[in-house]
VEXDREN-2710 file (C-alpha; in Angstrom, 1 decimal):
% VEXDREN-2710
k/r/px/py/pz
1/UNK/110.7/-82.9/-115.6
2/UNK/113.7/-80.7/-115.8
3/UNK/116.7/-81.5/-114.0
4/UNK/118.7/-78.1/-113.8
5/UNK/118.7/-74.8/-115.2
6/UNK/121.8/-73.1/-117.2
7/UNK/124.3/-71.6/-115.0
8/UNK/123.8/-67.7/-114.1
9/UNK/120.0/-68.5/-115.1
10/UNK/118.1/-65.9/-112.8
11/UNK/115.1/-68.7/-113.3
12/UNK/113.6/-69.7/-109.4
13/UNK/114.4/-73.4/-110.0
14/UNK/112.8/-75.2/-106.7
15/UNK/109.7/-73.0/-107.7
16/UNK/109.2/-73.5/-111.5
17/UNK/110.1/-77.6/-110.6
18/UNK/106.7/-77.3/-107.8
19/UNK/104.4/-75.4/-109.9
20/UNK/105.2/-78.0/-112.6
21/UNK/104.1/-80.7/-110.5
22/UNK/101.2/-78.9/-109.2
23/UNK/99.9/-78.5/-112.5
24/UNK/100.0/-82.6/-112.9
25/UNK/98.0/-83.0/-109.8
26/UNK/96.0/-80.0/-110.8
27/UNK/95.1/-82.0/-114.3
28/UNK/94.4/-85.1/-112.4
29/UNK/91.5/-83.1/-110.1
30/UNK/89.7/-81.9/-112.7
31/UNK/89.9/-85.1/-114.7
32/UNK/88.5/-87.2/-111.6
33/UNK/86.1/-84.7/-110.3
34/UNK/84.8/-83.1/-113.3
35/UNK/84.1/-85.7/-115.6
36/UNK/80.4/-86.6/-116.7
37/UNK/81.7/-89.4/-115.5
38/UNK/82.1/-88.7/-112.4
39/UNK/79.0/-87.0/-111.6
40/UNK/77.4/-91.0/-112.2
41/UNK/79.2/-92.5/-109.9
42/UNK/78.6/-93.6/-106.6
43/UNK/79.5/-91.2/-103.7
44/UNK/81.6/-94.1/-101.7
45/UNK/83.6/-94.1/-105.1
46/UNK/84.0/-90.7/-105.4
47/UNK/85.3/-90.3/-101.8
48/UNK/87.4/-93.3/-102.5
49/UNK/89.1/-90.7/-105.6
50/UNK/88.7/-87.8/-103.3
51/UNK/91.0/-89.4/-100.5
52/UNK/93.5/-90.5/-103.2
53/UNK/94.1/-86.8/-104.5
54/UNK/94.4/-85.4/-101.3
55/UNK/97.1/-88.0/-100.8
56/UNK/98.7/-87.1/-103.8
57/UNK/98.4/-83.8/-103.2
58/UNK/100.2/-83.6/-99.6
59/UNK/103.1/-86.0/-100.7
60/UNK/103.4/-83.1/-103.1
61/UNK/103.2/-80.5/-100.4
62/UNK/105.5/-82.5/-97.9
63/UNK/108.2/-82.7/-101.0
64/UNK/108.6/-79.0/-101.4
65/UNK/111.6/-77.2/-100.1
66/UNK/110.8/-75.7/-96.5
67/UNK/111.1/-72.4/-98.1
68/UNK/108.3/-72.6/-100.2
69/UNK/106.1/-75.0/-98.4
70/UNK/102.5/-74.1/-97.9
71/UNK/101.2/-74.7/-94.3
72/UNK/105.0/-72.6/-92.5
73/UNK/104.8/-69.3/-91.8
74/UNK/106.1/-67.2/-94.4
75/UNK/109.8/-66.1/-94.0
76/UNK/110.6/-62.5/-95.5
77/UNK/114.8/-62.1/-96.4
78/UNK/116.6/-60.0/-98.6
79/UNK/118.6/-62.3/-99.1
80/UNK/117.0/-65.1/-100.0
81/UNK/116.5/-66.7/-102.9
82/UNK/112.7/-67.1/-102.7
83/UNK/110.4/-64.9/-103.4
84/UNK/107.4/-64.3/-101.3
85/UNK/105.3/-64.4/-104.7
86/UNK/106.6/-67.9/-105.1
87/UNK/105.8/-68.8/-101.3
88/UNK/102.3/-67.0/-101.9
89/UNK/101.4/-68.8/-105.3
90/UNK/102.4/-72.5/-103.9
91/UNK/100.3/-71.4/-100.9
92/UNK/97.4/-70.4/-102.9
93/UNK/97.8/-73.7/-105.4
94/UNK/97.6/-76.0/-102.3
95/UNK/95.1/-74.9/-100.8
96/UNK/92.7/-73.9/-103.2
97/UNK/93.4/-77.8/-105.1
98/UNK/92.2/-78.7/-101.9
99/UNK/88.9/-76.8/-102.0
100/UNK/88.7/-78.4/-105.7
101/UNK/88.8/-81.9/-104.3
102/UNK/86.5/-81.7/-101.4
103/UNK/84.0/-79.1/-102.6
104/UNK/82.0/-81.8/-104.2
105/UNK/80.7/-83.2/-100.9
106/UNK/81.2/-79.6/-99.2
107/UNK/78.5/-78.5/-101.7
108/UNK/74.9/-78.3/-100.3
109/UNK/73.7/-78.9/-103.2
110/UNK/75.6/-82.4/-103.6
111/UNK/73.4/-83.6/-100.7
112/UNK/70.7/-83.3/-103.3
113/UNK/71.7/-85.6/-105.7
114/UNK/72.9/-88.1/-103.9
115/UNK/70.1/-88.3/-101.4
116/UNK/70.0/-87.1/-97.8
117/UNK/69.3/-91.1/-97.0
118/UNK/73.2/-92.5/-97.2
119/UNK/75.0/-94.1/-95.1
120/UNK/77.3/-92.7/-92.0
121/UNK/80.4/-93.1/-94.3
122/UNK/78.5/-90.8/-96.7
123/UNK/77.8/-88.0/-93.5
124/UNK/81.4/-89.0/-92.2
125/UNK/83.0/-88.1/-95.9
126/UNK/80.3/-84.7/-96.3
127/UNK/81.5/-83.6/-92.3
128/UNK/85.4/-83.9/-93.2
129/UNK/85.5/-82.7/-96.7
130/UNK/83.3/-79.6/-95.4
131/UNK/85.9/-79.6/-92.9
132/UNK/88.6/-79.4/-95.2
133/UNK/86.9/-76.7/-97.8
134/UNK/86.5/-74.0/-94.3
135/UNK/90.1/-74.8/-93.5
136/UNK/91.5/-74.2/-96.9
137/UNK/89.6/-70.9/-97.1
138/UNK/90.6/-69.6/-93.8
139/UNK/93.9/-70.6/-94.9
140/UNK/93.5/-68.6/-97.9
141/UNK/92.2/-65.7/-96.3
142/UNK/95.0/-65.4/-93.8
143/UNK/97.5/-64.9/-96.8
144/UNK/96.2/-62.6/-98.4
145/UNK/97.4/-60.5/-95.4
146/UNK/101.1/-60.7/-97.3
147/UNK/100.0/-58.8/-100.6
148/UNK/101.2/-56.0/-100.9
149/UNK/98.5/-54.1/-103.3
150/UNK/100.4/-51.2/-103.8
151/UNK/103.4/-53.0/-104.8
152/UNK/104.1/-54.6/-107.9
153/UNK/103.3/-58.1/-108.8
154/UNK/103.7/-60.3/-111.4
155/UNK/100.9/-60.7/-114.2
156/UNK/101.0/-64.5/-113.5
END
Protein backbone atom coordinates (compact mmCIF):
# COMPACT_ATOMS: atom_id res chain seq x y z
CA UNK A 1 0.00 0.00 0.00
CA UNK A 2 1.42 3.41 -0.59
CA UNK A 3 2.56 5.46 2.17
CA UNK A 4 2.66 9.06 0.77
CA UNK A 5 2.47 10.91 -2.35
CA UNK A 6 5.30 13.44 -3.74
CA UNK A 7 5.07 16.74 -2.34
CA UNK A 8 2.87 19.50 -4.44
CA UNK A 9 1.22 16.06 -5.88
CA UNK A 10 -2.48 17.37 -6.70
CA UNK A 11 -3.29 13.40 -6.19
CA UNK A 12 -6.46 13.00 -3.34
CA UNK A 13 -4.35 10.84 -1.10
CA UNK A 14 -6.94 9.55 1.75
CA UNK A 15 -9.15 8.78 -1.32
CA UNK A 16 -6.89 6.84 -3.79
CA UNK A 17 -5.53 4.94 -0.26
CA UNK A 18 -9.72 3.83 0.29
CA UNK A 19 -10.51 2.90 -3.14
CA UNK A 20 -7.32 0.78 -3.01
CA UNK A 21 -8.58 -1.01 -0.19
CA UNK A 22 -12.03 -1.34 -1.40
CA UNK A 23 -10.82 -2.98 -4.39
CA UNK A 24 -9.24 -5.85 -1.95
CA UNK A 25 -12.41 -6.40 -0.30
CA UNK A 26 -14.11 -5.94 -3.55
CA UNK A 27 -11.83 -9.01 -4.96
CA UNK A 28 -12.51 -11.08 -1.90
CA UNK A 29 -16.61 -10.80 -2.64
CA UNK A 30 -16.54 -12.02 -5.74
CA UNK A 31 -14.03 -14.74 -4.99
CA UNK A 32 -16.27 -16.03 -1.99
CA UNK A 33 -19.58 -15.45 -3.52
CA UNK A 34 -19.12 -16.17 -7.03
CA UNK A 35 -17.20 -19.16 -7.21
CA UNK A 36 -18.72 -22.58 -8.58
CA UNK A 37 -17.68 -23.24 -5.53
CA UNK A 38 -19.67 -21.43 -3.68
CA UNK A 39 -22.93 -22.05 -5.31
CA UNK A 40 -22.24 -26.01 -3.66
CA UNK A 41 -22.04 -25.10 -0.51
CA UNK A 42 -24.23 -25.18 2.26
CA UNK A 43 -26.30 -22.02 2.95
CA UNK A 44 -25.13 -21.98 6.93
CA UNK A 45 -21.56 -21.79 5.29
CA UNK A 46 -22.27 -19.30 3.05
CA UNK A 47 -23.82 -17.00 5.66
CA UNK A 48 -20.98 -17.89 7.84
CA UNK A 49 -18.66 -16.04 4.59
CA UNK A 50 -21.42 -13.56 4.20
CA UNK A 51 -21.19 -12.26 7.86
CA UNK A 52 -17.33 -12.24 7.54
CA UNK A 53 -17.34 -9.77 4.50
CA UNK A 54 -19.63 -7.51 5.86
CA UNK A 55 -17.28 -7.43 8.86
CA UNK A 56 -14.57 -6.75 6.67
CA UNK A 57 -16.19 -4.49 4.85
CA UNK A 58 -17.39 -2.06 7.80
CA UNK A 59 -13.89 -2.06 9.58
CA UNK A 60 -13.12 -0.75 6.23
CA UNK A 61 -15.85 1.85 6.23
CA UNK A 62 -15.28 2.77 9.99
CA UNK A 63 -11.40 3.39 8.96
CA UNK A 64 -12.02 6.03 6.37
CA UNK A 65 -11.49 9.61 7.17
CA UNK A 66 -14.79 11.35 8.37
CA UNK A 67 -14.73 13.21 5.26
CA UNK A 68 -15.13 10.63 3.00
CA UNK A 69 -17.01 8.07 5.01
CA UNK A 70 -20.10 6.55 3.59
CA UNK A 71 -23.14 6.54 6.00
CA UNK A 72 -22.43 11.01 7.10
CA UNK A 73 -24.13 13.39 5.40
CA UNK A 74 -22.27 14.76 2.69
CA UNK A 75 -20.36 18.06 3.55
CA UNK A 76 -20.04 20.57 0.40
CA UNK A 77 -16.74 23.24 0.94
CA UNK A 78 -14.72 25.14 -1.24
CA UNK A 79 -12.24 24.72 0.52
CA UNK A 80 -11.87 21.47 1.19
CA UNK A 81 -9.70 19.06 0.08
CA UNK A 82 -12.31 16.41 -0.79
CA UNK A 83 -14.20 16.17 -3.53
CA UNK A 84 -17.75 15.33 -3.48
CA UNK A 85 -16.93 12.76 -6.39
CA UNK A 86 -14.73 11.09 -3.98
CA UNK A 87 -17.40 11.17 -1.07
CA UNK A 88 -19.95 10.00 -3.88
CA UNK A 89 -17.73 7.06 -5.32
CA UNK A 90 -16.76 5.62 -1.58
CA UNK A 91 -20.55 6.00 -0.97
CA UNK A 92 -21.54 4.13 -3.96
CA UNK A 93 -18.52 1.31 -3.31
CA UNK A 94 -19.93 0.61 0.19
CA UNK A 95 -22.99 0.25 -0.36
CA UNK A 96 -23.36 -1.39 -3.48
CA UNK A 97 -20.37 -4.32 -1.97
CA UNK A 98 -22.93 -4.58 0.36
CA UNK A 99 -25.79 -5.47 -2.08
CA UNK A 100 -22.99 -7.95 -3.56
CA UNK A 101 -22.73 -9.78 -0.35
CA UNK A 102 -26.15 -10.19 0.75
CA UNK A 103 -27.96 -10.50 -2.61
CA UNK A 104 -27.41 -14.15 -2.60
CA UNK A 105 -30.03 -14.82 0.07
CA UNK A 106 -31.92 -11.50 -0.95
CA UNK A 107 -32.49 -13.33 -4.26
CA UNK A 108 -35.91 -15.04 -4.60
CA UNK A 109 -34.59 -17.18 -6.66
CA UNK A 110 -31.95 -18.51 -4.02
CA UNK A 111 -34.95 -19.76 -1.96
CA UNK A 112 -35.14 -22.25 -4.86
CA UNK A 113 -32.11 -23.92 -4.68
CA UNK A 114 -31.69 -24.23 -1.45
CA UNK A 115 -35.19 -25.34 -0.52
CA UNK A 116 -37.95 -23.39 1.11
CA UNK A 117 -37.68 -26.38 4.02
CA UNK A 118 -34.37 -24.85 6.09
CA UNK A 119 -34.04 -24.11 9.18
CA UNK A 120 -34.91 -20.60 11.16
CA UNK A 121 -31.17 -19.62 10.90
CA UNK A 122 -31.66 -20.06 7.19
CA UNK A 123 -35.19 -17.60 7.30
CA UNK A 124 -33.21 -15.45 9.97
CA UNK A 125 -30.00 -15.04 7.45
CA UNK A 126 -32.74 -14.58 4.01
CA UNK A 127 -34.88 -11.71 6.48
CA UNK A 128 -31.53 -9.72 7.43
CA UNK A 129 -29.62 -10.05 4.26
CA UNK A 130 -32.99 -8.90 2.41
CA UNK A 131 -32.84 -6.32 5.00
CA UNK A 132 -29.55 -5.23 4.19
CA UNK A 133 -29.98 -5.33 0.08
CA UNK A 134 -33.37 -2.62 0.52
CA UNK A 135 -31.20 -0.46 2.86
CA UNK A 136 -28.15 -0.36 0.62
CA UNK A 137 -30.48 0.60 -2.35
CA UNK A 138 -32.32 3.25 -0.54
CA UNK A 139 -29.10 4.40 0.45
CA UNK A 140 -28.03 4.48 -2.97
CA UNK A 141 -30.97 6.14 -4.27
CA UNK A 142 -30.82 8.98 -1.79
CA UNK A 143 -27.27 10.01 -3.31
CA UNK A 144 -27.91 10.21 -6.35
CA UNK A 145 -29.75 13.41 -5.26
CA UNK A 146 -25.87 15.00 -5.15
CA UNK A 147 -25.10 14.48 -9.03
CA UNK A 148 -25.06 17.07 -10.63
CA UNK A 149 -25.95 15.85 -14.39
CA UNK A 150 -25.28 18.86 -16.01
CA UNK A 151 -22.03 19.28 -14.51
CA UNK A 152 -18.93 17.65 -15.33
CA UNK A 153 -17.73 14.40 -14.01
CA UNK A 154 -15.06 12.29 -14.21
CA UNK A 155 -14.95 9.30 -16.73
CA UNK A 156 -14.13 7.01 -13.78
Amino acid sequence: MPTSVVEGSTIAFDFVLQVIKHARIASAIAKVLTSVKSSKEPADLLAQRIRELESRLVAWRDGIPIALRPGIPFVYSSSSKTHIYHTIYLHFAYYGSLVAIHSIFAYPWYLSTYGRNQGPAFREQVTASTKAVVEASRQIVLATKHIDVRGPWPAW
